[in-house]
Backbone as XML, in Angstrom:
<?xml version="1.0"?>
<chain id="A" units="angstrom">
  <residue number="1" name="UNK">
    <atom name="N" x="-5.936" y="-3.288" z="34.534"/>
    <atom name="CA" x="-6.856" y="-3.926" z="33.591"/>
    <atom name="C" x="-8.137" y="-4.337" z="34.315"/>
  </residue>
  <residue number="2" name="UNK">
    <atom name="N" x="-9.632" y="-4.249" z="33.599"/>
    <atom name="CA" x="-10.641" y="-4.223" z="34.043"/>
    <atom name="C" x="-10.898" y="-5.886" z="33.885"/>
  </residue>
  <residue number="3" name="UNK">
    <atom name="N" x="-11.633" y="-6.774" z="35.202"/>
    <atom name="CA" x="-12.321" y="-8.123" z="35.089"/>
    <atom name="C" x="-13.295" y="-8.256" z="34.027"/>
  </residue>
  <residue number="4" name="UNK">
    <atom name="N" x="-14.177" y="-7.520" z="33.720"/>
    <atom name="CA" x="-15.342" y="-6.926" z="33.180"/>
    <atom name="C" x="-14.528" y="-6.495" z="31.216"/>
  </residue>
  <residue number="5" name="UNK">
    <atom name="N" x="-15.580" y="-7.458" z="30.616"/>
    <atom name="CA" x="-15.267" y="-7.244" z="29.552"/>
    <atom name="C" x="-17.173" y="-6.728" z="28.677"/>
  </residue>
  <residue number="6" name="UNK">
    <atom name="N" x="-17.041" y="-5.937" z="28.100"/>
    <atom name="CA" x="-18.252" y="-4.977" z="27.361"/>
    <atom name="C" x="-18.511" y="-5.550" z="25.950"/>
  </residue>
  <residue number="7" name="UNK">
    <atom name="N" x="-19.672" y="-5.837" z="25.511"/>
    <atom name="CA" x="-19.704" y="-6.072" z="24.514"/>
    <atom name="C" x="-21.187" y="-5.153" z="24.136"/>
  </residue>
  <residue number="8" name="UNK">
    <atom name="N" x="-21.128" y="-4.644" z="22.885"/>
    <atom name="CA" x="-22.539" y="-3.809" z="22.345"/>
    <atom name="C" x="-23.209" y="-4.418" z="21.053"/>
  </residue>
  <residue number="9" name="UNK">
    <atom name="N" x="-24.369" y="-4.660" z="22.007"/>
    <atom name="CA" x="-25.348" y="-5.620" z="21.495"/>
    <atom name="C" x="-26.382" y="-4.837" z="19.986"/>
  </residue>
  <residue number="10" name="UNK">
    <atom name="N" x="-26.349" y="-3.428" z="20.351"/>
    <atom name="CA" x="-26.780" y="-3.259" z="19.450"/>
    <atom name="C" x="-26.360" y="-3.175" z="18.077"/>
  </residue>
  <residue number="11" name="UNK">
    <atom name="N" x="-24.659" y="-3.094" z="17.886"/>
    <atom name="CA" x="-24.690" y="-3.553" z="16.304"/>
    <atom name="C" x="-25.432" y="-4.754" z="15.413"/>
  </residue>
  <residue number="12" name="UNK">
    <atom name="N" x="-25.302" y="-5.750" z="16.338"/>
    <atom name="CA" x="-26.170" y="-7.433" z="15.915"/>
    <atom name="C" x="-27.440" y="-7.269" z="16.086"/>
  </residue>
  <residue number="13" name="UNK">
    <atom name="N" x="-28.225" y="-5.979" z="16.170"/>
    <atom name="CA" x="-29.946" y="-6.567" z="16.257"/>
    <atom name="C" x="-30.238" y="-5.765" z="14.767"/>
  </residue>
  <residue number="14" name="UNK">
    <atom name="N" x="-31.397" y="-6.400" z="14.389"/>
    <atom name="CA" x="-31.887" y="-6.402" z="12.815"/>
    <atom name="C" x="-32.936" y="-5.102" z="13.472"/>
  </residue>
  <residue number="15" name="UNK">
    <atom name="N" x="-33.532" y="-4.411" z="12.133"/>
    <atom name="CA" x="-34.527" y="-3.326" z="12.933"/>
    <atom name="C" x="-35.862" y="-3.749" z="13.429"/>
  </residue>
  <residue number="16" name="UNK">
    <atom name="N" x="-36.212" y="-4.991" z="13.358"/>
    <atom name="CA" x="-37.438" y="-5.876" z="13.985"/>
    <atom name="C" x="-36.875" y="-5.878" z="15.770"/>
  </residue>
  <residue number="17" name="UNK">
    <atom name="N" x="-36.127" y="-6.423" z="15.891"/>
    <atom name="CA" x="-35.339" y="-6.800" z="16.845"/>
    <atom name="C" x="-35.282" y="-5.287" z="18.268"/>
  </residue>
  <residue number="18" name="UNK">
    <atom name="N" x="-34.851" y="-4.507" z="17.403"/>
    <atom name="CA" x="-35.011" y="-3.079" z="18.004"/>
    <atom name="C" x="-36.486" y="-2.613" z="18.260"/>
  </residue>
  <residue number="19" name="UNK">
    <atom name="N" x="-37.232" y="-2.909" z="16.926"/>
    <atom name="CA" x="-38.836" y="-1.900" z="16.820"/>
    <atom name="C" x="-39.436" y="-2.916" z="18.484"/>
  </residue>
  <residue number="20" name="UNK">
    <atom name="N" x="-39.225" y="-4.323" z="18.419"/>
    <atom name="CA" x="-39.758" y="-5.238" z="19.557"/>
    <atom name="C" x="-38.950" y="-4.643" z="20.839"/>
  </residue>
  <residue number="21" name="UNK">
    <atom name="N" x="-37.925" y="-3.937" z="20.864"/>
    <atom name="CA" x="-37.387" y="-3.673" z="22.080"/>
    <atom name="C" x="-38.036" y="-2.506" z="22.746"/>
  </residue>
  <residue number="22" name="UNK">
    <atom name="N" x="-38.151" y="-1.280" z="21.833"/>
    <atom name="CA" x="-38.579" y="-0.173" z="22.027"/>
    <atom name="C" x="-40.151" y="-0.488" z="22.325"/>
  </residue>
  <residue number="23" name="UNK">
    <atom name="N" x="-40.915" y="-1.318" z="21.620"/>
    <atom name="CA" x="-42.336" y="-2.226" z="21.841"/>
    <atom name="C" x="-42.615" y="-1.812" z="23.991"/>
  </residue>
  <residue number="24" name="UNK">
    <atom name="N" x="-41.869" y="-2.853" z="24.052"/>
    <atom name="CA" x="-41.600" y="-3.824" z="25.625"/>
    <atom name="C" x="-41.347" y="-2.825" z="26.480"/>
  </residue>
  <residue number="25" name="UNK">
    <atom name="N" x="-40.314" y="-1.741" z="25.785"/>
    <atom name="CA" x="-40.078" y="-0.090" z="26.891"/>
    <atom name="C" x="-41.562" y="0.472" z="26.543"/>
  </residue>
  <residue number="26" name="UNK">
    <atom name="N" x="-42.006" y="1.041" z="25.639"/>
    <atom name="CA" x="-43.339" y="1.679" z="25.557"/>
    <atom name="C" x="-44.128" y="0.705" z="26.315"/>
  </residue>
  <residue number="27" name="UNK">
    <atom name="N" x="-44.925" y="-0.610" z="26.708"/>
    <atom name="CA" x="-45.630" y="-1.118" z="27.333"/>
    <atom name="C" x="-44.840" y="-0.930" z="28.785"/>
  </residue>
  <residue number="28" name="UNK">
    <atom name="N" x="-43.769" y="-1.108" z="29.036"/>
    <atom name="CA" x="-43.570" y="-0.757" z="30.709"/>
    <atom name="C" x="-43.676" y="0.601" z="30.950"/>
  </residue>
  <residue number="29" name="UNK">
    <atom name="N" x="-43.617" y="1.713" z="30.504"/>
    <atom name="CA" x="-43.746" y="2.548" z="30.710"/>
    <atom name="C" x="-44.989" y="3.274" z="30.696"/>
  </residue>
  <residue number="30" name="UNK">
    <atom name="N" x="-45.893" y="2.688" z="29.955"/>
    <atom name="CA" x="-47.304" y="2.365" z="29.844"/>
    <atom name="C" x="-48.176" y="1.977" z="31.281"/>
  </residue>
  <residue number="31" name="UNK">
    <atom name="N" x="-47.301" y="1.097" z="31.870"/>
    <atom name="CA" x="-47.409" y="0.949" z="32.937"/>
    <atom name="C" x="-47.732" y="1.595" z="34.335"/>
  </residue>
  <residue number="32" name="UNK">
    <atom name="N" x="-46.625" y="2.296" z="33.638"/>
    <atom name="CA" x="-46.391" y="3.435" z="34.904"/>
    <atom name="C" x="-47.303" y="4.875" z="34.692"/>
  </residue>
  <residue number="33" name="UNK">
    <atom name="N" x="-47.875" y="4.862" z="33.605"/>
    <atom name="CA" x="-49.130" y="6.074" z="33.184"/>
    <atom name="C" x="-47.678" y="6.745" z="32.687"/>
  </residue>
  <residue number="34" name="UNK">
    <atom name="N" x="-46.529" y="6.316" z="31.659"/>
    <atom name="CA" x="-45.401" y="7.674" z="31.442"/>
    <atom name="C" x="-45.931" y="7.091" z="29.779"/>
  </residue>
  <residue number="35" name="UNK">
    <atom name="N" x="-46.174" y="8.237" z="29.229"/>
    <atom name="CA" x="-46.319" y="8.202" z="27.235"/>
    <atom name="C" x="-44.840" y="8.975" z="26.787"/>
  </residue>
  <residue number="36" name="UNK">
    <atom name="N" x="-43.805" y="8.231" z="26.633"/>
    <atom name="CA" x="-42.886" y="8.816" z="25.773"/>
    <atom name="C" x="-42.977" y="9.373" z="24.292"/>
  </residue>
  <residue number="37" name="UNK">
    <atom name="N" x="-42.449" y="10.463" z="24.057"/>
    <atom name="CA" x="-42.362" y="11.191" z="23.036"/>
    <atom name="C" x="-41.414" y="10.273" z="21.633"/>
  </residue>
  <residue number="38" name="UNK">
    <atom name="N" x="-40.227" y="9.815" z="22.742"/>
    <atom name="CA" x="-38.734" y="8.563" z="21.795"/>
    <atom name="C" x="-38.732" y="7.981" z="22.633"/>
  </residue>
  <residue number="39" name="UNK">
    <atom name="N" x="-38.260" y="6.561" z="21.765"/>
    <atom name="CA" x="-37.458" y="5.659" z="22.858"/>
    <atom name="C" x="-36.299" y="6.081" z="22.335"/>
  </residue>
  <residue number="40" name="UNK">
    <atom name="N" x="-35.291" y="5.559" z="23.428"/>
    <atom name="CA" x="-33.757" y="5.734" z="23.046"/>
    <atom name="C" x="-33.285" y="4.539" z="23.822"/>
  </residue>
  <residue number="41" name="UNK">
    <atom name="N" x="-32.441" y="3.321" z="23.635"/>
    <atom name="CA" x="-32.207" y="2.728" z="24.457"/>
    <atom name="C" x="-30.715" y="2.275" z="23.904"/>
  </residue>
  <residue number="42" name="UNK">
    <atom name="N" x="-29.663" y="1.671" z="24.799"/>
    <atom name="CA" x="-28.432" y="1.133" z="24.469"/>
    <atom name="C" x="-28.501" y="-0.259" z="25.392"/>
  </residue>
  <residue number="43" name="UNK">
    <atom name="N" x="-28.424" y="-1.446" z="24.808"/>
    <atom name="CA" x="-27.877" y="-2.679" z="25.211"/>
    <atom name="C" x="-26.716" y="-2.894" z="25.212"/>
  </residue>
  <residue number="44" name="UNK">
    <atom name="N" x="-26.174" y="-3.627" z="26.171"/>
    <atom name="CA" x="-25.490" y="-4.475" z="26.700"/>
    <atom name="C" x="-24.587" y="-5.394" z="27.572"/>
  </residue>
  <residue number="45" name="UNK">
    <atom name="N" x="-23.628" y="-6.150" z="26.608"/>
    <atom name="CA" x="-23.793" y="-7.422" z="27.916"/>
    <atom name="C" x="-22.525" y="-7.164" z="28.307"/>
  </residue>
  <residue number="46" name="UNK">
    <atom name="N" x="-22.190" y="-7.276" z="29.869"/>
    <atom name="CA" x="-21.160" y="-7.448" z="30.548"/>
    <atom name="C" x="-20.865" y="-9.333" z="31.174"/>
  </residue>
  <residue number="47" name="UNK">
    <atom name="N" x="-19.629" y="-9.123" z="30.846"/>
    <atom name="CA" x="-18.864" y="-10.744" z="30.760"/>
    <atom name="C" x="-18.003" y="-10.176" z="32.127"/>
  </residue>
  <residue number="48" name="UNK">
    <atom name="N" x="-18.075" y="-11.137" z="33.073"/>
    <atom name="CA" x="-17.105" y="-10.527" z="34.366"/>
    <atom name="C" x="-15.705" y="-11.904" z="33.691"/>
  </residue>
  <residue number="49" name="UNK">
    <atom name="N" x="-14.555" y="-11.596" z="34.043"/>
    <atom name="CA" x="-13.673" y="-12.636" z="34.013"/>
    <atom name="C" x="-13.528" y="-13.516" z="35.340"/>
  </residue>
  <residue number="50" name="UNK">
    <atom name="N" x="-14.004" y="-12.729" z="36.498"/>
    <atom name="CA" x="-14.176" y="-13.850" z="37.633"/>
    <atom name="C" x="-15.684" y="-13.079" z="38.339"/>
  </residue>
  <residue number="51" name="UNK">
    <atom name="N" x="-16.155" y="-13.736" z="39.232"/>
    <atom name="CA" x="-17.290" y="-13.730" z="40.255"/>
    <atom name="C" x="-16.917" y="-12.460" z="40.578"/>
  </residue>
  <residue number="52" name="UNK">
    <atom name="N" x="-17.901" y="-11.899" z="40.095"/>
    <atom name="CA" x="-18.364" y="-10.437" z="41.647"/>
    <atom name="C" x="-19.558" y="-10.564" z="41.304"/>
  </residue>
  <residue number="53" name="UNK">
    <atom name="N" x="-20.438" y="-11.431" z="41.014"/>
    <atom name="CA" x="-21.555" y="-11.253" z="41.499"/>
    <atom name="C" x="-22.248" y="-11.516" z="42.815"/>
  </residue>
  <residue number="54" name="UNK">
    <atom name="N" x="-22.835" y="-10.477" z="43.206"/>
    <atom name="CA" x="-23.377" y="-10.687" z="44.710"/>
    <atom name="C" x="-24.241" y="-11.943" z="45.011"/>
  </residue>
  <residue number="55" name="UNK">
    <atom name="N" x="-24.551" y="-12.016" z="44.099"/>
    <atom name="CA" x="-25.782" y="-13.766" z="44.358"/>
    <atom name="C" x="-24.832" y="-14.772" z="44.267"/>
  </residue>
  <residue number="56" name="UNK">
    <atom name="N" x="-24.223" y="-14.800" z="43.060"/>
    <atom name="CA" x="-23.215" y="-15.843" z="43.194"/>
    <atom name="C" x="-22.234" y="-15.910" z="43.798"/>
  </residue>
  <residue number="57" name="UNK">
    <atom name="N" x="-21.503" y="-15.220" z="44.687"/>
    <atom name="CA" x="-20.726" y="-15.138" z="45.761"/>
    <atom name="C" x="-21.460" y="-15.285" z="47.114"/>
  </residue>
  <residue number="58" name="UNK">
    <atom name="N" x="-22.513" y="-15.048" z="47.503"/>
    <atom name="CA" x="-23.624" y="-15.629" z="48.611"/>
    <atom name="C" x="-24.092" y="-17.204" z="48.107"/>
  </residue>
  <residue number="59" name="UNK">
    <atom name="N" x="-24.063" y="-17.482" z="46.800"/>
    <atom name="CA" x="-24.273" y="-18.990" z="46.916"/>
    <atom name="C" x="-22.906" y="-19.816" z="47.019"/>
  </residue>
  <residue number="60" name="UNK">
    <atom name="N" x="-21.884" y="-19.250" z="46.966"/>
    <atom name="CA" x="-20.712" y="-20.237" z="46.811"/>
    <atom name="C" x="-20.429" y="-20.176" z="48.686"/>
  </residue>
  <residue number="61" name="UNK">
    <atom name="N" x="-20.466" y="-19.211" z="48.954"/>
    <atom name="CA" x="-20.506" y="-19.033" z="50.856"/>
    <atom name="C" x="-21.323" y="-19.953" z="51.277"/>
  </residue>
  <residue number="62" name="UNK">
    <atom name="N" x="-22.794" y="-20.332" z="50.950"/>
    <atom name="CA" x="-23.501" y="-21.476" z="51.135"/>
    <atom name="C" x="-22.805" y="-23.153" z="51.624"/>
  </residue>
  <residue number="63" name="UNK">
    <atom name="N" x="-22.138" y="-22.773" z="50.408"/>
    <atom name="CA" x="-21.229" y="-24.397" z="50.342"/>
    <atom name="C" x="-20.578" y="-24.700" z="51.203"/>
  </residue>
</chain>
């Protein structure tokens, strides 16, 4: 069994929510002098059930 639990964010966004996402990719990419033809993008969030994050396992070593 995986620590790491998946959740997909894009069923819960309204199409404002999306048109502003695809927005924010066209301006970074804008950035970079790249003009996309589509956006295509997939969100989401990963829930760990314990620490593997590398920052937060270098700050708990701190202590």
């Amino acid at each position: 069994m995986s620590n790491v639990i998946e959740f997909d964010i894009m069923e819960s966004l309204d199409s404002k929510a999306r048109e502003y996402i695809a927005d924010v990719i066209r301006e970074a990419l804008a950035d970079e002098d790249i003009e996309p033809a589509t956006i295509g993008f997939h969100l989401q969030a990963l829930y760990t059930l314990e620490s593997n994050c590398p920052h937060c396992n270098e700050e708990n070593a701190d202590e």
